[in-house]
C-alpha positions in Angstrom: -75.5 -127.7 -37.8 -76.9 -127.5 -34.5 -75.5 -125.1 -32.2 -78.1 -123.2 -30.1 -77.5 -120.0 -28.0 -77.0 -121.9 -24.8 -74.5 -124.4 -26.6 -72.2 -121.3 -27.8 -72.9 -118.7 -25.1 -73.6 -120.5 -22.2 -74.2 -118.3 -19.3 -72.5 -115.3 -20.8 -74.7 -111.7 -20.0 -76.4 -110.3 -23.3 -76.1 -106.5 -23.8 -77.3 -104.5 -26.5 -75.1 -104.2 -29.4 -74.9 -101.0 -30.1 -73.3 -99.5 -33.2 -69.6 -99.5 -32.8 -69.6 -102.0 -29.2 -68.8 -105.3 -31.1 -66.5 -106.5 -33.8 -62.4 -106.6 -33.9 -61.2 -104.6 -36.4 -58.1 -105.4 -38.9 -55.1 -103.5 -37.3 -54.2 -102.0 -41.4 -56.9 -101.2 -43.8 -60.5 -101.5 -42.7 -63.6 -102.1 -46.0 -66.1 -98.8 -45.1 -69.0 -99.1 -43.9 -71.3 -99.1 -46.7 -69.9 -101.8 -48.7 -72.0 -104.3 -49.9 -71.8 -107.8 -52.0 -72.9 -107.7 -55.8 -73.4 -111.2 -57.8 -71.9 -114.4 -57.1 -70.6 -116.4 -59.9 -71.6 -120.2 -60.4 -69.9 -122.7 -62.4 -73.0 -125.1 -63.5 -73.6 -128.3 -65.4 -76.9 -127.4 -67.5 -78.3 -124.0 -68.3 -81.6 -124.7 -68.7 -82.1 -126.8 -65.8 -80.6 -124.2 -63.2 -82.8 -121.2 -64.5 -86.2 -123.4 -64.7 -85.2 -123.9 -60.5 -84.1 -120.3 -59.9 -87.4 -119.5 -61.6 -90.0 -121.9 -60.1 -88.3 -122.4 -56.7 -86.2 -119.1 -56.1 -88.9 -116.2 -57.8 -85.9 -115.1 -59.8 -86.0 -113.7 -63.1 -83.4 -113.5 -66.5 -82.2 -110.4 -66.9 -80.2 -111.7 -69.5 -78.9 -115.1 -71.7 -76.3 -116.5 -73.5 -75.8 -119.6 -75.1 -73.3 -120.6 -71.9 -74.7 -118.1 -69.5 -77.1 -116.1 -68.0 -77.9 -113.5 -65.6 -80.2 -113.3 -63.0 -82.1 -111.2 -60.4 -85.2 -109.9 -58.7 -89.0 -108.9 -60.0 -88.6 -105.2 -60.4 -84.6 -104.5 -60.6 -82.0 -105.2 -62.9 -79.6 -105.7 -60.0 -77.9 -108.7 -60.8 -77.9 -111.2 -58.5 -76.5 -114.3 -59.9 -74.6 -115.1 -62.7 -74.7 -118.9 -64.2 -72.2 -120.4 -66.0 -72.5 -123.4 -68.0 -70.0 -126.2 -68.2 -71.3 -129.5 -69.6 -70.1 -132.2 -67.9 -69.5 -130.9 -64.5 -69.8 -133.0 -62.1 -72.5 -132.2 -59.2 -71.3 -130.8 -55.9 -73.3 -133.7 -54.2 -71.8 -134.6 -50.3 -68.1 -134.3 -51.0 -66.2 -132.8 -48.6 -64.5 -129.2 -50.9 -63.5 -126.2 -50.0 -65.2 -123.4 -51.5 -69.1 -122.3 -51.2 -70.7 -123.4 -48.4 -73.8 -121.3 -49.2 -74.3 -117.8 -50.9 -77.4 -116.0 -49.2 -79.7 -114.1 -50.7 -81.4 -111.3 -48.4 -84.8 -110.5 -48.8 -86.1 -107.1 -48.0 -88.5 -107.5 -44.3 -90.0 -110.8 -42.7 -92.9 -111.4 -44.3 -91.7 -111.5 -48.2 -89.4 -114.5 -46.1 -92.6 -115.8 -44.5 -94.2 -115.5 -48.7 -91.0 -117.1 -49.5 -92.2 -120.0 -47.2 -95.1 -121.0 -47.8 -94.3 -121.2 -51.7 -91.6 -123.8 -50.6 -94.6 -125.9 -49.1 -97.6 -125.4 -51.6 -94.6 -126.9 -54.3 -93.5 -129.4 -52.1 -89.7 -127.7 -51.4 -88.9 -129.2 -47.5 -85.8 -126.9 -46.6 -83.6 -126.2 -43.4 -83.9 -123.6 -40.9 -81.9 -122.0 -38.2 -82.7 -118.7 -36.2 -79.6 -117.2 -36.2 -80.7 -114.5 -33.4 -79.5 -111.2 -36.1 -81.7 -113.3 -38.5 -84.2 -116.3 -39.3 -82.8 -118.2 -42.5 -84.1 -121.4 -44.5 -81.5 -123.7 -46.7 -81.9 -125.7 -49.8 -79.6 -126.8 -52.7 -79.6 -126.2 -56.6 -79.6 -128.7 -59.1 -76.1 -129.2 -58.9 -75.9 -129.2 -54.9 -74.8 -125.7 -54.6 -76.4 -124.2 -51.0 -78.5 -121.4 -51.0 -80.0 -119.7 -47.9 -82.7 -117.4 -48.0 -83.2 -115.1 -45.4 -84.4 -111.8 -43.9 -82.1 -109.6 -41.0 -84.0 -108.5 -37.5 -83.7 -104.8 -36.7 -80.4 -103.8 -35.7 -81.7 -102.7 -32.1 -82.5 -106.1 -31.5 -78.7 -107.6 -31.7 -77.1 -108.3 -28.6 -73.6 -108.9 -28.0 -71.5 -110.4 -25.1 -68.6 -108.2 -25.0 -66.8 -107.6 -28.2 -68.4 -110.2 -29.7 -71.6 -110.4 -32.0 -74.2 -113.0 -30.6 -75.3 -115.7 -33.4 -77.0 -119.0 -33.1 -78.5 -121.9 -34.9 -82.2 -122.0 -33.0 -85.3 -123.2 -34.2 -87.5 -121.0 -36.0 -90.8 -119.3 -35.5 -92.7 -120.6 -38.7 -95.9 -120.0 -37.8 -94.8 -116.6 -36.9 -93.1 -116.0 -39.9 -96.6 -117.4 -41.9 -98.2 -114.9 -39.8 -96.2 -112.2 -40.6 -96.6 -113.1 -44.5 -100.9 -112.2 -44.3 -102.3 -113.0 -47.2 -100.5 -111.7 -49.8 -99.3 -114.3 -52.8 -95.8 -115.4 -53.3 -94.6 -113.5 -56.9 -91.1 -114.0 -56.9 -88.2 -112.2 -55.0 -89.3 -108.6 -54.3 -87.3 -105.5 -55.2 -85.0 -105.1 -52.8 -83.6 -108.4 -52.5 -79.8 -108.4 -52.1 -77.0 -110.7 -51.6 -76.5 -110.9 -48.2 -73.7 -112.8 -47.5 -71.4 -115.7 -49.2 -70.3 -118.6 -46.7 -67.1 -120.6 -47.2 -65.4 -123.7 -46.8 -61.8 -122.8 -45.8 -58.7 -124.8 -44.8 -57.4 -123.0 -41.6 -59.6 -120.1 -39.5 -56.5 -118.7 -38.9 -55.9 -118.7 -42.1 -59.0 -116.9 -43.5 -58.6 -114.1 -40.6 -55.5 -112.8 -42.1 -56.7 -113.1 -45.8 -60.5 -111.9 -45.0 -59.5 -109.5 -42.3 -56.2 -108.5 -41.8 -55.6 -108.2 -46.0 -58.9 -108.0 -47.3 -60.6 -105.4 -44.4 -63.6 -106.7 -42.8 -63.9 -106.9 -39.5 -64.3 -109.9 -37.1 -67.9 -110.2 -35.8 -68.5 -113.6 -34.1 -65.7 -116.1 -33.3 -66.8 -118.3 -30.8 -69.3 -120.4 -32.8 -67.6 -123.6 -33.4 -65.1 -124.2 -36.4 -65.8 -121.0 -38.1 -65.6 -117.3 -38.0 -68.2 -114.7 -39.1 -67.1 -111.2 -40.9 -68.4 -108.0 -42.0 -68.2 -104.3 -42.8 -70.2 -101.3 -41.7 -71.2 -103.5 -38.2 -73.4 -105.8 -40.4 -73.1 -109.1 -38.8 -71.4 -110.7 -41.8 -70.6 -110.4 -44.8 -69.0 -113.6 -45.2 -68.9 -116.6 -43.1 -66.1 -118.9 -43.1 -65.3 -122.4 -41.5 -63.7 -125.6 -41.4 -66.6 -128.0 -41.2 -65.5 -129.6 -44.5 -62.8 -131.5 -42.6 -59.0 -131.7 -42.5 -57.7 -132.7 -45.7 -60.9 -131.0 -48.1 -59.3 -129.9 -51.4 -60.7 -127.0 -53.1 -63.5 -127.5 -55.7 -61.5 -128.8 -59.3 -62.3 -126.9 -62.5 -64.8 -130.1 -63.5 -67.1 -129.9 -60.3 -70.0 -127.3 -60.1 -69.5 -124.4 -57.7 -68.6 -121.1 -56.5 -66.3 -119.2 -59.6 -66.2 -115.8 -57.7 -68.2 -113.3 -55.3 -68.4 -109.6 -55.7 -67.9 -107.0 -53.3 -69.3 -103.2 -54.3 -67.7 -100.5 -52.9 -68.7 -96.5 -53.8 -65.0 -95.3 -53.4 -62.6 -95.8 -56.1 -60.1 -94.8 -53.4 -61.1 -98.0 -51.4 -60.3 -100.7 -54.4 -56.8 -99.2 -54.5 -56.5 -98.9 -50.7 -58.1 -102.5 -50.8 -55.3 -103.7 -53.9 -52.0 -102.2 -51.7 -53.6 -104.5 -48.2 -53.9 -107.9 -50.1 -50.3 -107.1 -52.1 -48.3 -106.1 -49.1 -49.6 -109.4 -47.3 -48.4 -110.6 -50.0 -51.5 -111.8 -52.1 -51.5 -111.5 -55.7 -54.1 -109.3 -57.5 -54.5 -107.8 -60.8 -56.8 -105.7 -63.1 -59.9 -106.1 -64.9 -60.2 -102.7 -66.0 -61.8 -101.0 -62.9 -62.3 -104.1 -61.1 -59.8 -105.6 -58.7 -59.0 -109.7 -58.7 -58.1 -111.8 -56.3 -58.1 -115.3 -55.2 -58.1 -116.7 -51.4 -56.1 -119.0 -50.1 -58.4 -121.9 -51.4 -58.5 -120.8 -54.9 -62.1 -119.1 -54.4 -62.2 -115.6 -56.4 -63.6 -112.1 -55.1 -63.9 -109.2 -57.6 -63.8 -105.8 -55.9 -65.8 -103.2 -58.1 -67.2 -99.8 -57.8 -71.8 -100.2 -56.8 -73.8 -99.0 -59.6 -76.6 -97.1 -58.5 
């Protein structure tokens, strides 16, 4: 989706944005600032299939297997990234219209394991999209079963600018032969320690909607707002956390139980005191959440789940 700096921002005057000069935060309780996202959850058709491509195409590795599920993340961690779940029969996310993942991102650690990360795509013959996204340069593609993944690597902070309040992101081409540049010589061996997921990216029902669950209840702040049909959210001034929008159309359902996609995302916070604090918010907007032994459940408005749990390591 094209929608450049000039189309969002027009004229507006860029500043800096410095720490603490952008964002709108929720008026109750507010995530802290070093929260982070663990694994996202993925209901797929066929085991095997989905780990050969988060091998070969993604440079992931199995940390572990089950018959109906594995987990996976990157060369030289046992972070987990991603957790597959297997559910014969499911039917492929394809181009219906669903609310629920849009994309999960997964964050690599500087520019030129992303500019690696590029040129594997084109020695095995992987054509993604791009978009220069001003706080960061990105590149799209789908899994087996349609779900969108977007790999990606943040500028510097001090390189963000802001027109006032409001974060400045974009959808503008991107510098690959820069990035190729940036890469040298080294060989592609899979995602690098230090690989992360970024961000998750939503299809929702209503922006309105998903500011008072994602903000106002859940505690992230609102980063950028103007960028058509969706709203961008994060903690700790990161410029988001989680994307949301509407782009699936009036009318979308949420993804049913027999279609591949988005089971639940994780958010990792180092303050047991924050998942309570976190568990009052959602109940007195009147969410429901429960228990998984430490862990806090919920479900957004659109059925998606988020698990809130304490970061190891």
């Amino acid at each position: 989706m094209a929608n450049t700096t000039q189309d969002i921002f027009g004229s507006g005057r860029p500043e800096l944005a410095e720490p603490g000069s952008y964002g709108q935060q929720p008026q109750g309780f507010r995530l802290p600032p070093d929260t982070r996202l663990g694994a996202v959850h993925l209901r797929i058709a066929d085991l095997a299939r989905s780990i050969a491509f988060y091998e070969t195409v993604l440079g992931m590795r199995v940390i572990a297997r089950g018959d109906a599920r594995a987990t996976l993340g990157a060369h030289g961690s046992d972070r987990a990234l991603l957790e597959l779940h297997e559910q014969p029969g499911v039917r492929s996310a394809g181009r219906r219209a669903r609310l629920g993942l849009f994309h999960f991102a997964i964050l690599l650690p500087d520019r030129a394991a992303l500019g690696r990360f590029v040129r594997h795509l084109a020695e095995i013959g992987v054509q993604p999209g791009a978009g220069d996204h001003l706080v960061s340069e990105a590149f799209y593609l789908n899994d087996p079963d349609g779900l969108g993944i977007e790999v990606y690597a943040d500028r510097p902070r001090n390189t963000w600018h802001r027109i006032g309040r409001e974060l400045m992101m974009a959808t503008d081409p991107v510098d690959v032969e820069g990035l190729l540049r940036e890469a040298g010589d080294a060989p592609w061996t899979g995602m690098p320690a230090g690989t992360v997921i970024g961000h998750v990216h939503l299809h929702v029902g209503n922006i309105d909607q998903a500011a008072a669950f994602f903000s106002e209840a859940l505690g992230f702040d609102r980063i950028t707002w103007s960028y058509p049909g969706a709203l961008f959210l994060g903690a700790g001034g990161y410029h988001h956390h989680l994307g949301t929008n509407t782009w699936a159309g009036s009318g979308a359902p949420p993804t049913g139980p027999d279609e591949a996609g988005l089971l639940e995302w994780t958010i990792e916070l180092t303050d047991p005191s924050a998942i309570d604090a976190a568990s009052a918010s959602l109940a007195g907007a009147g969410y429901a959440v429960r228990r998984d032994g430490a862990d806090l459940l919920a479900s957004d408005p659109w059925t998606t789940g988020i698990r809130l749990r304490i970061a190891e390591g």
